[in-house]
N, C-alpha and C positions, 0 to 999 in steps of 0.2 A: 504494500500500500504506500503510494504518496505521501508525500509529510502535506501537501496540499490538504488531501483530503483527510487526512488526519488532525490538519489545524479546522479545518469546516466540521470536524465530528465533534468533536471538544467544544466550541463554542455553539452548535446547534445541541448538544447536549445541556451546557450554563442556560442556554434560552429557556430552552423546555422544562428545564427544572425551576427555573425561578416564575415562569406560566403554570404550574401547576402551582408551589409554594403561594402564588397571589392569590388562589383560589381556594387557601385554609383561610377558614370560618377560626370564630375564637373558639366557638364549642369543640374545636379538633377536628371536623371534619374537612376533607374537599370537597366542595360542591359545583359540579357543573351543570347545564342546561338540558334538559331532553329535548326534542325537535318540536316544534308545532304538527299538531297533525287536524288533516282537513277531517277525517271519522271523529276525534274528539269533539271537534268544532261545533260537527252538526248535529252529533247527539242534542251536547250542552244546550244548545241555542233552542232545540224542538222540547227539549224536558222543560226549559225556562219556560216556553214559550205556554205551554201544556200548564204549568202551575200560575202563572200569573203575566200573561199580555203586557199588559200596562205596565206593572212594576217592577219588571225587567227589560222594557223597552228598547233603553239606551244599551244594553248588554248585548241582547237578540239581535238590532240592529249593527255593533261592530263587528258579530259573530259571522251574519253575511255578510258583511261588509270585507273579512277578510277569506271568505270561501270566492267569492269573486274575483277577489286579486290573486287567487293562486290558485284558478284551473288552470290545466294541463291546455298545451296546442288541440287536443284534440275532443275539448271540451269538455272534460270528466275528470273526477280526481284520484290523485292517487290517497294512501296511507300518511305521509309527508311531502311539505310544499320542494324537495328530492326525490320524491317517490314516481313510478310510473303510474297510470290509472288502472286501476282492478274495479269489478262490478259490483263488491260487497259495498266499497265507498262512496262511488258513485250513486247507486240507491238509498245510500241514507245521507247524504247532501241533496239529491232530488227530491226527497221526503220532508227535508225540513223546509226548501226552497218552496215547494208547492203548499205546506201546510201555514206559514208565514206569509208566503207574498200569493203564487197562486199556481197551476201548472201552463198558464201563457205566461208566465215569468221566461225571459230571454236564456236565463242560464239552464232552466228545464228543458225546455225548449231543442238547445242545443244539444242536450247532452243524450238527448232521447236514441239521437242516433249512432251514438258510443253505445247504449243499452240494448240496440236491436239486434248487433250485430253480435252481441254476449248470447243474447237468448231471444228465442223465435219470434216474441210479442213481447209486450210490455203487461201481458193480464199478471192475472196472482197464481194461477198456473206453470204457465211459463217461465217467470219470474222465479216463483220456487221451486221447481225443476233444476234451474242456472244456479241459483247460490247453493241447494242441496248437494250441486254433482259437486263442488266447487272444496263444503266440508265433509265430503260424505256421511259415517255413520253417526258422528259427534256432531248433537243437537245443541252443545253450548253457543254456537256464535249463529248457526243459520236462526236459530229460533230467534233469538235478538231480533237479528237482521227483516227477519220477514212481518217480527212482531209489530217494529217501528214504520214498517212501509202498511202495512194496513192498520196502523194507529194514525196514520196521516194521510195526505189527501193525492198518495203515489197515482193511485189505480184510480181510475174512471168511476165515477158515481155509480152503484149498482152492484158494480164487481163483490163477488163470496172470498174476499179477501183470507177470509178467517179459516174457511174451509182448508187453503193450503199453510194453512200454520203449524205447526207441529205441535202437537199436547204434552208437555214436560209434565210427567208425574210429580205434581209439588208434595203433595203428600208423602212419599216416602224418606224426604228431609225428617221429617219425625221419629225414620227408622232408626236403633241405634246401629252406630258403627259398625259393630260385631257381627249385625245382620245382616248388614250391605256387604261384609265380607265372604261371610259365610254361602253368600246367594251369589257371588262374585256381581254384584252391579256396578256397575261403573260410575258412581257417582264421587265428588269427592267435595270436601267441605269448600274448596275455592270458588264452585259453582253453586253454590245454593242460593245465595241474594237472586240469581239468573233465573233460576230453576225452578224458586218460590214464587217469584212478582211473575214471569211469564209464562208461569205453570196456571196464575191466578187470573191473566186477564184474559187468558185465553180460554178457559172455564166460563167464565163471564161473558165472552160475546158469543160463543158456542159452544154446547156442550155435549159430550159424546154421546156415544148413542149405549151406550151401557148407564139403563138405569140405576145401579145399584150402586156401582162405582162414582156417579154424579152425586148420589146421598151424600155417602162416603165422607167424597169431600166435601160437600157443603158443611157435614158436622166440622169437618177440621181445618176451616177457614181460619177462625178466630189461635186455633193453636200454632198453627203453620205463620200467623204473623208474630206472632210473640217469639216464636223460632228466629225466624227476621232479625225482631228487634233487640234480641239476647246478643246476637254477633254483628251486630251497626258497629263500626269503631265511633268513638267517644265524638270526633269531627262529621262525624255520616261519609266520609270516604273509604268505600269496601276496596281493598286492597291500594290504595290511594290510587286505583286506576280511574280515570272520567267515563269512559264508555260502562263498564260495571257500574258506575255506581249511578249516571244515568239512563241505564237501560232499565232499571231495577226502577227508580224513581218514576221514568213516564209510564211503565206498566202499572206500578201503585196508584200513579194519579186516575188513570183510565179505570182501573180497577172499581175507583169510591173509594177506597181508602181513605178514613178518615181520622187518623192518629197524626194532630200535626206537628208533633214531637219528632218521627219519627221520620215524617218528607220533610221536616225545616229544617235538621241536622245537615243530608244530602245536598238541600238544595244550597244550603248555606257555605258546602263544601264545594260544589259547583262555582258558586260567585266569586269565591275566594282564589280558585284553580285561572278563572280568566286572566291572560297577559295583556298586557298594555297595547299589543295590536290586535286587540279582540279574539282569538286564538285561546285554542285550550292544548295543552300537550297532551301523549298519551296516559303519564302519569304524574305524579309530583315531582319526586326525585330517584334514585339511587346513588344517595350521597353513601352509604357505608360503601358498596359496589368503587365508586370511581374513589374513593380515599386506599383501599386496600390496593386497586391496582396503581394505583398511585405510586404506595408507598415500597411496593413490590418490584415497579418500575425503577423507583430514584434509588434504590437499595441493589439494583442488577449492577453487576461486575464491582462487587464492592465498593461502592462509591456512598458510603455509609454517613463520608463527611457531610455530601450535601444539606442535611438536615441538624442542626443545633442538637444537645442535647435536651433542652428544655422546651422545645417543638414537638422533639421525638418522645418526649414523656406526656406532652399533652393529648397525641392522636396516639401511643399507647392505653392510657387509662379513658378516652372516647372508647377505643374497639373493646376493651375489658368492661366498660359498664353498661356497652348494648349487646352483651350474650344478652339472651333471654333468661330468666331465671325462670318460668311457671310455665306448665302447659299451659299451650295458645288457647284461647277464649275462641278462639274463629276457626280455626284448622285442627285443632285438641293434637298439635303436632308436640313430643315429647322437650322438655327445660335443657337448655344449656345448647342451642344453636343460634346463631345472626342472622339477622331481615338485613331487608339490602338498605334500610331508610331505617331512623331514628323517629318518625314518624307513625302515627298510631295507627295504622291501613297497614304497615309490614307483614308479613309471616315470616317464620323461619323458612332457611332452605337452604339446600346443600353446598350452593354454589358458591354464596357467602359466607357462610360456613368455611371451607377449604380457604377461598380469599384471606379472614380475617386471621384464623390458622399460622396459616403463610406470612403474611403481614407481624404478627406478635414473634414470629420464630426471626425476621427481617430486623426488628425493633428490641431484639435482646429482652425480651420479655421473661419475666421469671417467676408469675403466677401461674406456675405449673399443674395445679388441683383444676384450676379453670380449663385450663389447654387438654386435659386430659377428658374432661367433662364432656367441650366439642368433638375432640377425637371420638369420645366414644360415641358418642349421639348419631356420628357418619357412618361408624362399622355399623352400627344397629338398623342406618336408614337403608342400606345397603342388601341390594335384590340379589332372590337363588339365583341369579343370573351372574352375577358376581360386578353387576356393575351398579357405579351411583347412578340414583332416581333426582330427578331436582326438588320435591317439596314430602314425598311420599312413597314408601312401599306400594306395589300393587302388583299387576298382570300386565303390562307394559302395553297397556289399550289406551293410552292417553298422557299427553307431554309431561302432565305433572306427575304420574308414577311407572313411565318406563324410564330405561336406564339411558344412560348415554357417553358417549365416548367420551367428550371433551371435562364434563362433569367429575365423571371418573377419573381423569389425568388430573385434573384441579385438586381432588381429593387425596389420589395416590404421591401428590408431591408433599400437600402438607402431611402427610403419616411419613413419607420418608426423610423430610427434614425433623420430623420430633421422635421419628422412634429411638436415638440414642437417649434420649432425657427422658423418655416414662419410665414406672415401676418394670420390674419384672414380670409381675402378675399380670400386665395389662400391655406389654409388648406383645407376648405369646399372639393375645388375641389381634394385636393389632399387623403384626406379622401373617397370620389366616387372611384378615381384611384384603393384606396389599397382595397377596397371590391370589387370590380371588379377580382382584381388579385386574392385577393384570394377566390373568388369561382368559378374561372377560375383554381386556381391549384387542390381545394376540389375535382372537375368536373374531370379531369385529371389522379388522383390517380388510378393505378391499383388494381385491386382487392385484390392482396399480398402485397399489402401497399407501392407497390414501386410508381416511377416518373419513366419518358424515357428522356434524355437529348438529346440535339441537336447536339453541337459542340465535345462532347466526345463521345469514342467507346473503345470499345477492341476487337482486333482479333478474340477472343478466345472463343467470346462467336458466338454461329451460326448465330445471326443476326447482329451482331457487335455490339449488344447494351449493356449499361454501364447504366444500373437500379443502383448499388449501386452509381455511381458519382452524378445523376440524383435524387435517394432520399436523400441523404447528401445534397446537399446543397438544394434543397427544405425545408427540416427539418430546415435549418437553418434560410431559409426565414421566416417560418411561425412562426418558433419558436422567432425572433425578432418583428413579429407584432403583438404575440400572444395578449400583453399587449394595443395593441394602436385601437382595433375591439371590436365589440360587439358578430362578428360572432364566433359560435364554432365551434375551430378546435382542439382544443384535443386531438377529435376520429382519426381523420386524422394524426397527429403527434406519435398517439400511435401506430398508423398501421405499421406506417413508420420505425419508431424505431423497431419496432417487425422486420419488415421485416430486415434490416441493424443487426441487432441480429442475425436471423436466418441463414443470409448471411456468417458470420465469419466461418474460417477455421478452421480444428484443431490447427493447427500451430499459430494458434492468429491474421495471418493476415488478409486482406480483398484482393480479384482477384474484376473481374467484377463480380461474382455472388458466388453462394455456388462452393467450390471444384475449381474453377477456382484459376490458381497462384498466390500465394499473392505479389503484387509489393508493395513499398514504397508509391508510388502515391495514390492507392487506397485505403491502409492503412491506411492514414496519412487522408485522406478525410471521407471514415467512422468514424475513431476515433475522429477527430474534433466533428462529430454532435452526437455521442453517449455521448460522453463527457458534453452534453446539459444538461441530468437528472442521479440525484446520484443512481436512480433504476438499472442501465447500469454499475453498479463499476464493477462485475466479467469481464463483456466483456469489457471494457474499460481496466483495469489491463493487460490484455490476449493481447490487443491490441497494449498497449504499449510497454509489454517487446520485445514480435515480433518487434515493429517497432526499439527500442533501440539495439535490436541484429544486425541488420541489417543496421544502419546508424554506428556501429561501424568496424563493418566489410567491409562498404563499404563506403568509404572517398570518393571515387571520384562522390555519390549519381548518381548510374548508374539511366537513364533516359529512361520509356518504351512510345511506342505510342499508345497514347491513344487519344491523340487530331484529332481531324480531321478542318482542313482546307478547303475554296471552294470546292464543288462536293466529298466531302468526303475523300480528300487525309490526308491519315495518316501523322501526325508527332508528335516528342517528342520536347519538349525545356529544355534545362538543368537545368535552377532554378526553375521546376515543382516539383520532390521531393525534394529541398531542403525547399522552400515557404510551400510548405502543410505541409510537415515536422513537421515546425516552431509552423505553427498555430495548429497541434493538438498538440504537447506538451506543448503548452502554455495553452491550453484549460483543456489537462490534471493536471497540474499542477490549476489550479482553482477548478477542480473537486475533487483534492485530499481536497483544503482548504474548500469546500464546507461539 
C-alpha cells in the first residue's frame, strides 16, 4: 500500500470517528437518524385523520404535503424517499390521499397506473390477490395492508371490500403461550396489537359465517381489549414502530372503540413521532443498535485511544443499565437481554444482545455476573437448529423465531471473545452453544460460498437478497471463533472469502452482488472481512481506494436502504456508512501492519 493512501486512511478514519463521537448524547448513547419513510407517513396522516379532522389539521396537511414531494418518477412510492416503488406503499398513500383529499386527487390519479400494472384491477379482489401473492402465508402485514384500503375511500363506492380481508383470529391472543406452542400456531406476542385491532374491525364490518365462533367472540370482545391494553407501552408506541402502532389505532377507531385512555396514549405517540418536514420514520430510534456498533467500530484494530477514559465509562455503565432486568410485559421474553432503544416500545432481542456483549468485552468491562446473564439468555434463545432466532425460539415459520446466519455470527463472536472470563461451570455450556452455531452456519453456507442475511437487502438484486452483507459478517463470526473450536472451518471461510472476492467491482467497490452498484455500506462491510487474511491485499487495496474516493467526495456519507425492518420494510439510518466506514479502515489499517 501507498503511504498516499495510507495518509487518506488515517485521516478519513480521525473524520469518522470524531462524526460518530458528535453524535454521543450525555445519556451515553449515539444516536442517529432513521430514514423518512412514505408507509409511515401515510399510515400516520389516515389514523390522525380517522380520530380527529380538525385537530390534526395542520399535521395531516404536512403529512401530504410531504408524500407529494417524494413520489417516485413513476408516480408511486417507495418504503423511503431512497426507496424504489412497491404496491404495498403505494396502496396505502392512495388510501390516505383518497380518504383526505378524494380519489380525483392528481396524485391518485396518477399512480393508479403504477397499481394496474401490479394487479389486474384496482377492485378488493384483485387488489388482495396482489398484496396476498406478495406476503404469502403470513397474514401480519397483508391484513394491515388490505384492512386500511377498505377503511378508506381506495375502492369505488359499492365495492365488498371486506369480503377480501383476511379474518385474524383475535381471540386466541387470550390463548396462553404454552398452548400456542403446544398447537404449534404461529402466533407471537410482537403481533398481537395487529392481530387484536384487525382481528376486531374486521369482525365488525363482516362477520363469518360460522355462527358459533361469531358468539365466541362477541363474549370476548371486552377481554381481548384489556389484552390490548395490558401491553400499550406507557407512550402508546407498540414497538416504537408508527405503522404498528397506527395500524392498531385506525382499526380501534373504526372499530367504536371507546377507551380514550387507550387511542390518546397512540395517538399522542403518533404527534410526537412527526419531523419537522411533516414525515414520520419507520421507527423512533435504534440508538443502543448504532452506539454498540459504534463503539465496536472505533474499538476495531485496537484503536482503543480514540475514546477518553471517562466517555468510555459513561457509554459502558449506559449499555450495563439497559440489560433488561424483568421478563418483558409485551413479548414475556426471559430478564437479562438488550432492546435496540432505551425507549419504552423496545423488546429484547438477540441481535442487540450479541452487539452490547461485544461492545462491554471492547470497553474493558468487568461486570462479569451481568455478561454472563446475557450470555446465557443467547444459548437459551438458541434453536434445535443450532442457530440464533432474533427475538424468539420457535419453528423457523417467521422472521422473528427462525434462525439466521448473520445473527448467529453476531452471537458466536461475542461467546468467543468472553468464553476465556466465564466460570467453568458455564463455559462447558457455553462451549455446546458455539458448536452448535457453528455447524449451524457450516450447514447454511451456499454453494458459492456465500450466507443469506435476514435483516439486510438490496433493491437491486431480484430477490432483494444481500449474500455479500450476509457472508461479511459470517466470515467475521467464524473467523473470531476460529481459535476457540476444535471444528474445521477453514474450508468454509475460504469459500466465503472466495466468494466476497469474486463479488468486487471493477470500480473496487462492493453492490449487493457482482456488477450491482457499489454503495459505501456494502463496501465498507466486504472490506472489513476481506481485511481478515493478508492473501486478500490486491482486493482489499482496490477496496479501499474506492471507498477513500468516495467518503471524500461525499461529506454528508449519503445513506442507501439496505436495512429492512418488520415484514420487510426498507430503511436506511444515517450513521450506517459512517460506522462501517470506521470499522473497515481501521481493519484496513491493521492489514497494512500485518
Amino acid at each position: 500500500m501507498d503511504n498516499q493512501l495510507i495518509n487518506k486512511i488515517e485521516t478519513q478514519g480521525l473524520d469518522l470517528t470524531k462524526h460518530l463521537l458528535d453524535h454521543l448524547h450525555e445519556d451515553g448513547l449515539i444516536r442517529g437518524e432513521l430514514s423518512s419513510s412514505a408507509l409511515s407517513t401515510a399510515v400516520a396522516v389516515f389514523t390522525l385523520y380517522l380520530h380527529s379532522e380538525k385537530k390534526h389539521a395542520s399535521q395531516i396537511e404536512k403529512g401530504i404535503l410531504w408524500l407529494a414531494e417524494n413520489v417516485n418518477p413513476d408516480n408511486a412510492w417507495g418504503d423511503t424517499n431512497r426507496s424504489k416503488s412497491n404496491l404495498s406503499t403505494t396502496i396505502l398513500c392512495m388510501s390516505a390521499i383518497a380518504t383526505i383529499h378524494s380519489r380525483k386527487h392528481p396524485l391518485f390519479e396518477k399512480a393508479k397506473t403504477y397499481v394496474e400494472k401490479q394487479s389486474a384491477s384496482l377492485s378488493p379482489k384483485d387488489i388482495s390477490a396482489a398484496i396476498q401473492a406478495v406476503y404469502g402465508k403470513d397474514k401480519t402485514f397483508s391484513a394491515p395492508i388490505l384492512t386500511m384500503a377498505a377503511l378508506s375511500d381506495f375502492y369505488e363506492k359499492g365495492d365488498d371490500a371486506w369480503k377480501y380481508v383476511p379474518q385474524l383470529p383475535f381471540e386466541i391472543a387470550l390463548f396462553p403461550e404454552k398452548l400456542l406452542k403446544a398447537f404449534k400456531i404461529s402466533v407471537v406476542s410482537y403481533a398481537l396489537p395487529a392481530l387484536i385491532s384487525i382481528g376486531l374491525v374486521r369482525h365488525k364490518h363482516r362477520r363469518g359465517v360460522n355462527l358459533v365462533l361469531n358468539s365466541i367472540r362477541e363474549l370476548l370482545l371486552d377481554k381481548v381489549l384489556k389484552k390490548l391494553k395490558s401491553i400499550q407501552p406507557a407512550h402508546g408506541g407498540f414497538l416504537e414502530a408508527i405503522p404498528l402502532t397506527a395500524f392498531t389505532m385506525m382499526s380501534l377507531i373504526r372499530t367504536g372503540v371507546e377507551d380514550e385512555d387507550l387511542i390518546k396514549k397512540s395517538i399522542d405517540f403518533l404527534l410526537a413521532r412527526q419531523r419537522n418536514d411533516g414525515s414520520w420514520p419507520i421507527a423512533t430510534d435504534v440508538a443502543l443498535w448504532t452506539t454498540t456498533l459504534s463503539v465496536n467500530a472505533i474499538f476495531s484494530g485496537n484503536a482503543s485511544k480514540a475514546i477518553d477514559e471517562i466517555t468510555s465509562k459513561k457509554i459502558k455503565e449506559k449499555i450495563l443499565d439497559m440489560q433488561h432486568q424483568k421478563i418483558h410485559p409485551f413479548t414475556s421474553a426471559a430478564p437479562y437481554a438488550w432492546l435496540w432503544t432505551d425507549l419504552p416500545g423496545g423488546v429484547p432481542d438477540a441481535d442487540d444482545t450479541s452487539g452490547a456483549l461485544t461492545a462491554l468485552w471492547r470497553l474493558s468491562a468487568d461486570d462479569l455476573p451481568a455478561v454472563t446473564l446475557g450470555l446465557e439468555w443467547l444459548v437459551n434463545l438458541q434453536n434445535n437448529d443450532g442457530g440464533i432466532p432474533t427475538f424468539c425460539r420457535g419453528w423457523g415459520k417467521l422472521p422473528f423465531d427462525k434462525s439466521c446466519p448473520d445473527i448467529t455470527a453476531h452471537a458466536l463472536t461475542a461467546f468467543a471473545l468472553w468464553e476465556p472470563s466465564v466460570d467453568n461451570a458455564f463455559r462447558g455450556k457455553l462451549k455446546k452453544s458455539t458448536s452448535k452455531s457453528i455447524h449451524y452456519l457450516l450447514r447454511t453456507q451456499n454453494r458459492d460460498g456465500s450466507w443469506n442475511p435476514l435483516w439486510f437487502g438490496n433493491e437491486n438484486q431480484k430477490d432483494h437478497q444481500n449474500l455479500v452483507y450476509g457472508t461479511s459478517k459470517v466470515l467475521e463470526g467464524l473467523f473470531q471463533a476460529r481459535q476457540t473450536t476444535d471444528i474445521i472451518v477453514m474450508p468454509a471461510i475460504e469459500a466465503g472469502m472466495k466468494f466476497l472476492c469474486s463479488s468486487q467491482n471493477s470500480d473496487g467497490g462492493w453492490g449487493a452482488g457482482k456488477d450491482l452498484p457499489s454503495t459505501i455500506e456494502e463496501t465498507s462491510i466486504a472490506l472489513a472481512a476481506v481485511c481478515l487474511f493478508s492473501e486478500n491485499e490486491v482486493f482489499a487495496e482496490k477496496g479501499a481506494l474506492w471507498l477513500v474516493k468516495h467518503l471524500e467526495s461525499n461529506k454528508k456519507y449519503y445513506a442507501t436502504p439496505i436495512g429492512l425492518y418488520f415484514e420487510s420494510l426498507w430503511y436506511y439510518e444515517k450513521l450506517y456508512p459512517v460506522i462501517f466506514s470506521l470499522k473497515a479502515l481501521l481493519n484496513m489499517k491493521m492489514f497494512q501492519k500485518s
